[in-house]
GULO-245332 format. One record per residue (C-alpha): residue in three letters; x, y negated, z negated; residue number from 0. Coordinates in steps of 0.5 Angstrom, whole numbers, padded with zeros to 4 digits. Layout:
N
ALA,X,Y,Z,NUM
...
***
This chain:
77
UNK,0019,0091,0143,0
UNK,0018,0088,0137,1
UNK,0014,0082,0136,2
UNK,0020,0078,0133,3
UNK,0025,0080,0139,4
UNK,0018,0078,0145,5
UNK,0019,0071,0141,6
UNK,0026,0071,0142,7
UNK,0026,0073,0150,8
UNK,0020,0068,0151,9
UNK,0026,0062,0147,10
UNK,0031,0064,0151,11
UNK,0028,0064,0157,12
UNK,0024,0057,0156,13
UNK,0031,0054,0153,14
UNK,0035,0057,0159,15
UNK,0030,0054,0163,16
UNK,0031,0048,0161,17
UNK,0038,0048,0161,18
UNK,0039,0050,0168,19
UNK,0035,0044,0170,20
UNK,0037,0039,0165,21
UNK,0044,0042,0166,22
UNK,0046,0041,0157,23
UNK,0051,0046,0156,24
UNK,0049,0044,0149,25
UNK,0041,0046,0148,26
UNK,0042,0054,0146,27
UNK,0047,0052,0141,28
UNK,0043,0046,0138,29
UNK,0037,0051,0138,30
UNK,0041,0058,0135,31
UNK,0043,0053,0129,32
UNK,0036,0052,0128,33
UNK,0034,0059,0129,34
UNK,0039,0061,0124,35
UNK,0038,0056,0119,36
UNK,0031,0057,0118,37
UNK,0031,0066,0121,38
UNK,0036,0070,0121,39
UNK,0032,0075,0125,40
UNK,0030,0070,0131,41
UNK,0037,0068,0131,42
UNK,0040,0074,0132,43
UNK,0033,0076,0137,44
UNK,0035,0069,0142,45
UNK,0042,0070,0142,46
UNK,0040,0077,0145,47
UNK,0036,0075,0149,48
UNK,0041,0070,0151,49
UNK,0046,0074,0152,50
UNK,0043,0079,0156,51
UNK,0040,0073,0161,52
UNK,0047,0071,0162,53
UNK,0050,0078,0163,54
UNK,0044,0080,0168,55
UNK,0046,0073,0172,56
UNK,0053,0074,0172,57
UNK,0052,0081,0175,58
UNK,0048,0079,0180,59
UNK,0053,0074,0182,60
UNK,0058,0079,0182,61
UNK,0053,0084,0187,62
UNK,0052,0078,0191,63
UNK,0059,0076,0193,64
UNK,0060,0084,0194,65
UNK,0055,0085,0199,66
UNK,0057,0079,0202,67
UNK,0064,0082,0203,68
UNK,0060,0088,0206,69
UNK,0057,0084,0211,70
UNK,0062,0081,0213,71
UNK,0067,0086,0214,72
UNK,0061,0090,0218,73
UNK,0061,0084,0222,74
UNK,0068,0084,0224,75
UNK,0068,0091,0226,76
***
């Protein structure tokens, strides 16, 4: 991993952070537009990372709910 692409994982992780206990829904946006002001590549690195967080998160969610649905079925059986 590339030295831009580790600071723009360690930028979303922190924003996401605070995004979740402060719960702005602005934050990433506010912080993608001065990225891209000022670094196209670190922008385009935290938007990634961004992604990717949100994407791993809906697909545990998804997983969850599917494993809770086998237990209950097992359970009704």
């Amino acid at each position: 991993m590339s030295y831009v692409e580790n600071l723009g994982e360690k930028l979303a992780k922190d924003v996401l952070a605070v995004q979740k206990e402060t719960n702005d829904l602005n934050i990433v946006q506010e912080i993608a537009a001065v990225l891209e002001a000022s670094s196209s590549t670190l922008h385009e690195a935290f938007m990634t990372a961004v992604r990717v967080y949100d994407a791993e998160v809906r697909a545990r969610t998804l997983l969850e709910s599917k494993l809770d649905a086998a237990e209950k079925a097992a359970r009704a059986r």
